[in-house]
ZAMARLUM-380953 format. One record per residue (C-alpha): x, y, z; residue in three letters; residue number from 1. Coordinates in Angstrom, 1 decimal, padded with zeros to 4 digits. Example, Ala and Ser with C-alpha at 12.3 -4.5 7.8 and 13.67 -1.06 7.14 Angstrom:
<rs>
<r><u>012.3</u><v>-004.5</v><w>007.8</w><rose>Ala</rose><drenkol>1</drenkol></r>
<r><u>013.7</u><v>-001.1</v><w>007.1</w><rose>Ser</rose><drenkol>2</drenkol></r>
</rs>
This chain:
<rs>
<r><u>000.0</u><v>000.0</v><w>000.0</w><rose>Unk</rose><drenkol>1</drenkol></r>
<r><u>001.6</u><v>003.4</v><w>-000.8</w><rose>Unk</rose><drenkol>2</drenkol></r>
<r><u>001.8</u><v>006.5</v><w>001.6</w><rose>Unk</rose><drenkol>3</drenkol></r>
<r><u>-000.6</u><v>008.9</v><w>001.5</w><rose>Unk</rose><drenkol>4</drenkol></r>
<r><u>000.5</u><v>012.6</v><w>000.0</w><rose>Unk</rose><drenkol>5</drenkol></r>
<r><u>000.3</u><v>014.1</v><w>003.5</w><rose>Unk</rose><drenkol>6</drenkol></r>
<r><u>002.1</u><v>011.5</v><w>005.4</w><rose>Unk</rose><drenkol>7</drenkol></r>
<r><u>004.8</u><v>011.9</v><w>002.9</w><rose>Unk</rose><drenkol>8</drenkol></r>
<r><u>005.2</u><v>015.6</v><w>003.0</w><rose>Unk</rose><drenkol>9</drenkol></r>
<r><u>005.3</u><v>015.5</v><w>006.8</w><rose>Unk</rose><drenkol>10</drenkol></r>
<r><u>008.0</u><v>012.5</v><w>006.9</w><rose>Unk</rose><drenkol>11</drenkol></r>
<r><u>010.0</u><v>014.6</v><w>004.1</w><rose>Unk</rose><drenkol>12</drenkol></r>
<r><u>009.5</u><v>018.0</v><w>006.0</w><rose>Unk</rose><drenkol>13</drenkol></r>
<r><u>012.5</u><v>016.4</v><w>008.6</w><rose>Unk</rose><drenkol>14</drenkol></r>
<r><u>012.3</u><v>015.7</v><w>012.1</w><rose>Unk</rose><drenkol>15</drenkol></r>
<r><u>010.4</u><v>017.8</v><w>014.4</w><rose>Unk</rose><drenkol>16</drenkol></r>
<r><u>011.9</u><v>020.9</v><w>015.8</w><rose>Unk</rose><drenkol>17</drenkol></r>
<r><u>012.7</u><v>021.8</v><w>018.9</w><rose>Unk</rose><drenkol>18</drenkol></r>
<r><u>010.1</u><v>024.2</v><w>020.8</w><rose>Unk</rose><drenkol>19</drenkol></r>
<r><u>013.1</u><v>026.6</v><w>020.5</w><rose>Unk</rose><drenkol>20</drenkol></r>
<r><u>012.6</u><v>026.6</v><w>017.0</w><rose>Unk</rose><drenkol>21</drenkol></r>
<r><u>011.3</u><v>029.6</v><w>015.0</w><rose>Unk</rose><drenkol>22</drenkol></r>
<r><u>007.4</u><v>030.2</v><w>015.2</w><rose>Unk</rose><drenkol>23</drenkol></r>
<r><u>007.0</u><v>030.3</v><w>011.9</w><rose>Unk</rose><drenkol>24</drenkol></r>
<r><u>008.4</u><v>026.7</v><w>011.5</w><rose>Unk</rose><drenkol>25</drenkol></r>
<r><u>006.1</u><v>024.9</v><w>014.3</w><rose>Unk</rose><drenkol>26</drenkol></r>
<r><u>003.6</u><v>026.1</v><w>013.0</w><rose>Unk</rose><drenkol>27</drenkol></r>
<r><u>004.1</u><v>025.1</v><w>009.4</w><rose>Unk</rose><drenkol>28</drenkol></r>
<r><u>004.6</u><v>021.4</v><w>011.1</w><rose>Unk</rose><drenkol>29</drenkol></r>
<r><u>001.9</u><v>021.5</v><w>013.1</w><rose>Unk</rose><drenkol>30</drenkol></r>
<r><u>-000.1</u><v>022.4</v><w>009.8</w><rose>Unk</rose><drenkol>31</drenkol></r>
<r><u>001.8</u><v>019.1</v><w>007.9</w><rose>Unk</rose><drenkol>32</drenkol></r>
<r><u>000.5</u><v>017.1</v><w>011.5</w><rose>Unk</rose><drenkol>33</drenkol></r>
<r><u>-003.0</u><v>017.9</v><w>011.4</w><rose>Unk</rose><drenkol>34</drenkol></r>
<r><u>-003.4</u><v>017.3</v><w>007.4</w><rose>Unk</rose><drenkol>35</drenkol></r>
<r><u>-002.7</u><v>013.8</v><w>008.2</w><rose>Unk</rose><drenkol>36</drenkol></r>
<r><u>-005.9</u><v>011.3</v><w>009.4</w><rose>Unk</rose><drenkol>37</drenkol></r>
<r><u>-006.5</u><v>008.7</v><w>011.3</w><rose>Unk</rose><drenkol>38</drenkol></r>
<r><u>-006.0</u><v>005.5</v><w>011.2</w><rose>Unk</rose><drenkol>39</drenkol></r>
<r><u>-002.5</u><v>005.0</v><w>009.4</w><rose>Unk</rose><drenkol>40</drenkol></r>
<r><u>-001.7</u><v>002.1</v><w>007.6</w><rose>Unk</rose><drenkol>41</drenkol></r>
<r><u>001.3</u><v>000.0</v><w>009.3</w><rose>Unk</rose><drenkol>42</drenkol></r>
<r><u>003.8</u><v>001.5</v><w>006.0</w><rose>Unk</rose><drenkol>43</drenkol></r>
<r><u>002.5</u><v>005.3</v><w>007.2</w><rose>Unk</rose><drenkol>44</drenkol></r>
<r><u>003.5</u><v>004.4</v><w>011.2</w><rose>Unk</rose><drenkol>45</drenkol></r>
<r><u>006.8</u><v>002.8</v><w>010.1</w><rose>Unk</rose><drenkol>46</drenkol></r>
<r><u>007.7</u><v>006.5</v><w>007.8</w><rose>Unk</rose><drenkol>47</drenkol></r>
<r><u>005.9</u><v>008.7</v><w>010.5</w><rose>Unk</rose><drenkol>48</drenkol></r>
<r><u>008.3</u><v>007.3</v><w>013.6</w><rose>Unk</rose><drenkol>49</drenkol></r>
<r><u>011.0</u><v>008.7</v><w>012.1</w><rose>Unk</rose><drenkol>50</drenkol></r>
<r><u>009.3</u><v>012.1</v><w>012.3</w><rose>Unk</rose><drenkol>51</drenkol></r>
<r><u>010.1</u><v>012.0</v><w>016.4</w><rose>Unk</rose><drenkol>52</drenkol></r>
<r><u>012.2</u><v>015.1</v><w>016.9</w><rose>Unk</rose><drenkol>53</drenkol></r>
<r><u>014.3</u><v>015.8</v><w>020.8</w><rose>Unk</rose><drenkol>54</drenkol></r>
<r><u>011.5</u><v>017.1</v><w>022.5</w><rose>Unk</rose><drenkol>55</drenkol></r>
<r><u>007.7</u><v>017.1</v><w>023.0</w><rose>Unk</rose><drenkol>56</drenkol></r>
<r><u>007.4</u><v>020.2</v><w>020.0</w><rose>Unk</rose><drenkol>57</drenkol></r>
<r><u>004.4</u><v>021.8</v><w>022.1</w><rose>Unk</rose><drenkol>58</drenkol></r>
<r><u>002.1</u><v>018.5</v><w>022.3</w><rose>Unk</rose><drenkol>59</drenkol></r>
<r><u>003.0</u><v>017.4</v><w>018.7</w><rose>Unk</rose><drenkol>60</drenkol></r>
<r><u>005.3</u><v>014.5</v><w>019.5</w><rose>Unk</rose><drenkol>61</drenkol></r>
<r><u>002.2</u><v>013.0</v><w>021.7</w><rose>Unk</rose><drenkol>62</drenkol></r>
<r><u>-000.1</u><v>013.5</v><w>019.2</w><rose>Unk</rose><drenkol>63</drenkol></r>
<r><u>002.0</u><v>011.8</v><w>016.7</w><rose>Unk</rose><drenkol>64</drenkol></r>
<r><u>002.6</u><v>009.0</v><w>019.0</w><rose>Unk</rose><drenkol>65</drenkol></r>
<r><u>-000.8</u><v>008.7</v><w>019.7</w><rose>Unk</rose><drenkol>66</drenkol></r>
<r><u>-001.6</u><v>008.7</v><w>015.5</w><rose>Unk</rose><drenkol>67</drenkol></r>
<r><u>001.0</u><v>006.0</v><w>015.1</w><rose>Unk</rose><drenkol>68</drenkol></r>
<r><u>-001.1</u><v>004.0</v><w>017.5</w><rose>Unk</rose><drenkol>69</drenkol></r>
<r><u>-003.6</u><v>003.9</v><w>015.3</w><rose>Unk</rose><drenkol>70</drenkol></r>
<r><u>-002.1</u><v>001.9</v><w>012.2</w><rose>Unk</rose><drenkol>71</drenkol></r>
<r><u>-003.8</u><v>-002.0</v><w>012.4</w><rose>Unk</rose><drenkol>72</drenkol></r>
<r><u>000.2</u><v>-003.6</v><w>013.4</w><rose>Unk</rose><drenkol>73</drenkol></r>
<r><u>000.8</u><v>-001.1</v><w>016.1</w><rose>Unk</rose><drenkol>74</drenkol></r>
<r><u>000.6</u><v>-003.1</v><w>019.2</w><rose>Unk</rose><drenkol>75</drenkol></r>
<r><u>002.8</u><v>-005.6</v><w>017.4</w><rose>Unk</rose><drenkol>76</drenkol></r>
<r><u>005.4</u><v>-003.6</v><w>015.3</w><rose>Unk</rose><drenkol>77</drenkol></r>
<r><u>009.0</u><v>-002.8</v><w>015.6</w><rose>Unk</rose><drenkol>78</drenkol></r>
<r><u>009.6</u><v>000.6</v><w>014.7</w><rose>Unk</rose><drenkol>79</drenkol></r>
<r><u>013.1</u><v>002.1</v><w>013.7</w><rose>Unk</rose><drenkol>80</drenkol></r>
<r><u>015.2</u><v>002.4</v><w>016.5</w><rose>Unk</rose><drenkol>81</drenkol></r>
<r><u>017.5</u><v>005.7</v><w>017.4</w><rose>Unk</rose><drenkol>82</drenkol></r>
<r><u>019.8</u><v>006.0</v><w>020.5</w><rose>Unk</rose><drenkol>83</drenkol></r>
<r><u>019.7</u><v>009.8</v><w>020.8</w><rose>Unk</rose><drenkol>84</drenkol></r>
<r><u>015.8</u><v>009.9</v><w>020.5</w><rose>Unk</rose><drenkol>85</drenkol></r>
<r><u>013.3</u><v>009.4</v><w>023.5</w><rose>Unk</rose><drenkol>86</drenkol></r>
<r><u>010.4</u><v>009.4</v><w>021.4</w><rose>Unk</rose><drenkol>87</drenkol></r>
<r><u>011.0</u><v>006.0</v><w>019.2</w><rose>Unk</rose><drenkol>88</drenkol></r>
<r><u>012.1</u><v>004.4</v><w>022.6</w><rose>Unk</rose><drenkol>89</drenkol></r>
<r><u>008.8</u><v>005.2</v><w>024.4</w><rose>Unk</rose><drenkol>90</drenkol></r>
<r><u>006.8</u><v>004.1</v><w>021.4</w><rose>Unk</rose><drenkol>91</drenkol></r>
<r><u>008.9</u><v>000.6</v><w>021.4</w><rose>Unk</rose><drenkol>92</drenkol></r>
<r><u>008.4</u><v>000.2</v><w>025.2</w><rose>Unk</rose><drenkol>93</drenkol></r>
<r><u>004.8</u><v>001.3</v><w>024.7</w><rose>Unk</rose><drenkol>94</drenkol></r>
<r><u>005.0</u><v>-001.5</v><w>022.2</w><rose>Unk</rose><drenkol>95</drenkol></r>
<r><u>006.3</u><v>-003.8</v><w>024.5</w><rose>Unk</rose><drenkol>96</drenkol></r>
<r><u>003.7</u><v>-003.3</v><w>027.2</w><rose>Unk</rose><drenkol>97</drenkol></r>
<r><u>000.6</u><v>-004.0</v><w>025.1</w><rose>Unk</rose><drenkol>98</drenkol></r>
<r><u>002.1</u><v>-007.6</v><w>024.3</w><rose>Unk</rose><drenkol>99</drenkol></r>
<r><u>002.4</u><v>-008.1</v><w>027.9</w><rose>Unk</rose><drenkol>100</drenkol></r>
<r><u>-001.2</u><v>-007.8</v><w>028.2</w><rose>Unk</rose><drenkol>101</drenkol></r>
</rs>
């Protein structure tokens, strides 16, 4: 299945930035976020974990999170691990616990 337009421009707009950033560009990704609908197919979680930027980005790394959750695979999946990035850990431990159910 193929990624949808808006989950594409998001995932090649870059990481998120950091709520330091410039105004102007947190709001332009928080524009790219909300474009994108729920539920995402397991392909659209896999591209959108790599999205996860250093910090929370105002409430936008939960909400992504939370849309990842959505995709049919999520409480199964293995998404792409990075040592330096909080965000991909918590949704692989947040993986983790739902199989422990």
């Amino acid at each position: 299945m193929a990624v949808r337009p808006e989950v594409r421009d998001l995932v090649d707009a870059g990481p998120f930035p950091d709520e330091d950033a410039d105004e102007e560009i947190i709001e332009r990704t928080q524009g790219l976020l909300d474009r994108v609908t729920s539920p995402v197919t397991d392909e659209e979680a896999q591209a959108l974990a790599t999205v996860f930027g250093q910090d929370n980005c105002y409430g936008m790394s939960w909400a992504l999170l939370h849309l990842i959750e959505t995709a049919p695979g999520a409480r199964t999946a293995r998404y792409p691990a990075h040592p330096e990035n909080p965000w991909r850990e918590l949704l692989n431990n947040r993986v983790r616990a739902a199989g422990e159910d």
